[in-house]
C-alpha positions as a printed NumPy array, in Angstrom:
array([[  5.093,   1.594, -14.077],
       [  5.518,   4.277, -11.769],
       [  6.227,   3.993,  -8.175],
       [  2.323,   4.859,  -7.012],
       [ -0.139,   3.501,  -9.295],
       [ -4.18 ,   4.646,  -8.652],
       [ -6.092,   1.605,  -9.924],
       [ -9.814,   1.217,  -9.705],
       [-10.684,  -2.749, -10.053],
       [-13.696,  -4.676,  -9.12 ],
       [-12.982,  -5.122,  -5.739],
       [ -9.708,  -2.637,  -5.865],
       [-10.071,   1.046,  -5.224],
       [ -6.793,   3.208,  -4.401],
       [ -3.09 ,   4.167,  -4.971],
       [ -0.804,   1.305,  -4.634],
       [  2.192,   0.346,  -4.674],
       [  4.377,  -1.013,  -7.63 ],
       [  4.012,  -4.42 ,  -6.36 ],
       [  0.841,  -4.442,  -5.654],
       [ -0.561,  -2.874,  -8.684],
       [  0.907,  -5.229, -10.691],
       [ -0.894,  -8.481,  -8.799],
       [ -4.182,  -6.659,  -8.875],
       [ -3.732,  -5.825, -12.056],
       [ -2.54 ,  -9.393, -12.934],
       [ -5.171, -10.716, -11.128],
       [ -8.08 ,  -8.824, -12.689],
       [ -6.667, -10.216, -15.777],
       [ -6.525, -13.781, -14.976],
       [-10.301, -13.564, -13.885],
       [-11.146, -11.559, -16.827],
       [ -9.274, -13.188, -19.796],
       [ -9.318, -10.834, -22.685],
       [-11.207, -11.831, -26.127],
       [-11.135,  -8.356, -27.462],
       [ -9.768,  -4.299, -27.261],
       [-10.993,  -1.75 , -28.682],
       [ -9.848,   1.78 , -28.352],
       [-12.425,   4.201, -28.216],
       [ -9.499,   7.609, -27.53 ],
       [ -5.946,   8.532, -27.456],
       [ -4.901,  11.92 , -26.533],
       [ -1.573,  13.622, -24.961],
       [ -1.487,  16.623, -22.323],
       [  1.46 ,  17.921, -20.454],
       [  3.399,  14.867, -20.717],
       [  0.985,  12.573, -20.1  ],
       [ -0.818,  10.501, -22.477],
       [ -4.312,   9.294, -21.908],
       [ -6.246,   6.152, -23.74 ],
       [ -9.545,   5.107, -23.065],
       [-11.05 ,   1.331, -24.643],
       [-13.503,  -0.967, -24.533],
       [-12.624,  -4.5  , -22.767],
       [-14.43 ,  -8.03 , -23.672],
       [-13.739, -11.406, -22.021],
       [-14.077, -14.504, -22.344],
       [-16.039, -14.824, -19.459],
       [-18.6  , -12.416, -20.822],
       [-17.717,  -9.055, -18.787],
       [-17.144,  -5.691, -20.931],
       [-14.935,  -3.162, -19.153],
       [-14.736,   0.724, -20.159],
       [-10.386,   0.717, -19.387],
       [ -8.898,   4.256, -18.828],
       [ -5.102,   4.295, -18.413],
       [ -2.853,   7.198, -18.076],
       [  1.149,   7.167, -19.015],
       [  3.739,   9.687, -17.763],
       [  6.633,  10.47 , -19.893],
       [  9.602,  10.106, -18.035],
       [ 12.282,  12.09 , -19.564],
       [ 15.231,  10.992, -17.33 ],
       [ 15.103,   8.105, -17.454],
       [ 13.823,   7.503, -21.221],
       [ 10.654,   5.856, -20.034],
       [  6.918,   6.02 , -20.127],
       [  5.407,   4.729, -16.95 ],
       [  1.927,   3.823, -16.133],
       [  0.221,   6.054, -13.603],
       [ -3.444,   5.335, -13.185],
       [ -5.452,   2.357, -15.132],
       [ -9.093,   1.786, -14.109],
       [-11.441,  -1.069, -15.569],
       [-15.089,  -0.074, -15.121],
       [-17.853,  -2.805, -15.838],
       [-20.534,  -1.355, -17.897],
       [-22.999,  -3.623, -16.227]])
């Protein structure tokens, strides 16, 4: 994960912090417990890699979920950069 993370969550809308990425991101998962994934794209520009899915759970939600990973050649790493869960309600 990187050091800044931009994640759009129901209720979440920003750059955050390590930290604090990972407890919304926790979060949105332990109110949204997943029952099914399915990837919709996966493409790769300038380092960056780029997947887009389709989010169901258990409680009856769908999400559209975009995330973006950075390569990160020094340090032999790929580290999340931006993840955002859009309801498509």
């Amino acid at each position: 994960m990187s050091s800044t993370v931009e994640v759009s969550a129901p209720g979440f809308n920003g750059h955050y912090g390590q930290r604090q990425a990972k407890e919304i991101i926790s979060g949105f998962f332990q109110n949204n417990k997943p029952l099914d994934f399915t990837p919709k794209s996966v493409s790769e520009s300038g380092g960056s890699q780029h997947f887009m899915g389709r989010l169901k759970t258990h409680n009856g939600n769908c999400y559209r979920v975009f995330m973006q990973v950075q390569k990160d050649a020094e340090h032999h790493k790929e580290q999340l950069r931006v993840i955002r869960f859009e309801s498509e309600r």
